[in-house]
C-alpha positions as CSV (number, residue, x, y, z in Angstrom):
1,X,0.0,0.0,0.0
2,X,1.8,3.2,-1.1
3,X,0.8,6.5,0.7
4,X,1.9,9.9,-0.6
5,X,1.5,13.1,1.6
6,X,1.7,16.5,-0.2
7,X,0.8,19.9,-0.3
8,X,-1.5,21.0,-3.2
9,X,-0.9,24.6,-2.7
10,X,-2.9,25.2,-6.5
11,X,-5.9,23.4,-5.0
12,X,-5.1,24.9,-1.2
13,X,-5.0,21.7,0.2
14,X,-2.8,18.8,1.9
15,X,-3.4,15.7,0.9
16,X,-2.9,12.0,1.3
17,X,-3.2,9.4,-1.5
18,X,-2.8,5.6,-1.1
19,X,-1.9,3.8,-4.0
20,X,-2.7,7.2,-6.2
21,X,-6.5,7.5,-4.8
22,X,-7.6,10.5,-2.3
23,X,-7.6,8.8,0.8
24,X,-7.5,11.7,3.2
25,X,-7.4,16.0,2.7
26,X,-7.2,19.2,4.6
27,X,-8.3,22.4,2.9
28,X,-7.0,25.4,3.9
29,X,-6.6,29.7,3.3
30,X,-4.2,31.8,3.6
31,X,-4.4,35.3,5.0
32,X,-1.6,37.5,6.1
33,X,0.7,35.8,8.9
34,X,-2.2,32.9,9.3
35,X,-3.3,29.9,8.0
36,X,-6.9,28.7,8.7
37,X,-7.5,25.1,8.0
38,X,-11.0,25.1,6.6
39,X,-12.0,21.9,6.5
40,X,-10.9,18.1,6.7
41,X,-12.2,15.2,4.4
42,X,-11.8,11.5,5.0
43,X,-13.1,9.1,2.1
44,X,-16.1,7.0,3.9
45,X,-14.8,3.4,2.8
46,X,-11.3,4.6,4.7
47,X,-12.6,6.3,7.7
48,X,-11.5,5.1,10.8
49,X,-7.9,4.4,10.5
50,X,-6.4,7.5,11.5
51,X,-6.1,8.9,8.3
52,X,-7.6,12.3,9.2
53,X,-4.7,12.2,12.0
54,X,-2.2,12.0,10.0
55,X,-2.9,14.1,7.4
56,X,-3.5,17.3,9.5
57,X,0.0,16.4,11.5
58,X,1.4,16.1,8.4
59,X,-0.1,20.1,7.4
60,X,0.8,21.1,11.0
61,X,4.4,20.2,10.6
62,X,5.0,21.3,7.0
63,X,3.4,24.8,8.3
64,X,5.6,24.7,11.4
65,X,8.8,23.8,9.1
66,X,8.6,25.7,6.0
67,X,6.1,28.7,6.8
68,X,6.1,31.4,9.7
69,X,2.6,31.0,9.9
70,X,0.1,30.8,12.3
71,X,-2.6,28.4,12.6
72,X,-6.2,29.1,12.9
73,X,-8.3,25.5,13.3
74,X,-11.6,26.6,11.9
75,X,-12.6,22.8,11.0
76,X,-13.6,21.3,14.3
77,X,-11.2,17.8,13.5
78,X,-8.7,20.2,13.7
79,X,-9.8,21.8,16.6
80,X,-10.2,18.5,18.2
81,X,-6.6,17.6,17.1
82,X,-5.1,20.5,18.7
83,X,-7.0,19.6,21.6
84,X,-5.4,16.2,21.9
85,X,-1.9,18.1,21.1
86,X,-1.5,20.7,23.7
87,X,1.9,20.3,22.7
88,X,1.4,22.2,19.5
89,X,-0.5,24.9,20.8
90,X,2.2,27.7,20.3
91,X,1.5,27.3,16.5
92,X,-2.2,28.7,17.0
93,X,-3.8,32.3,16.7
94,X,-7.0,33.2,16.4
């Protein structure tokens, strides 16, 4: 099973692809200094496996690494994540 993480900055999205299908995606916009992640979609014969997880991890940490950005989590999974990951918390604004 191959998985592929990217960002999709044309489409404003992260997403995650196993074996070339869309498996997992997080849309976002861009304003200023900020990021807001907009929404987060899971395809229904996948959900459940912690694809969601890993696919706004993998967004959080390619912002964290490559961007100055700040994060605003306006989809509630990513609310929820940030929640779970207090850890990460120095990344958010409002």
């Amino acid at each position: 099973m191959g998985k592929e993480l990217a960002n999709e900055p044309d489409n404003n999205r992260y997403t995650l692809r196993i074996d070339g299908e869309m498996a997992s995606a997080v849309d976002y916009r861009v304003s200023g200094n900020s990021i807001s992640f907009t929404h987060t979609f899971t395809d229904p014969k996948r959900r459940g496996q912690g694809l969601a997880s890993e696919i706004v991890e993998f967004a959080v940490d390619d912002v964290e690494s490559t961007t100055e950005y700040r994060i605003v989590p306006m989809c509630w999974y990513v609310g929820e994540w940030f929640d779970k990951h207090p850890e990460r918390a120095e990344l958010l604004t409002r």
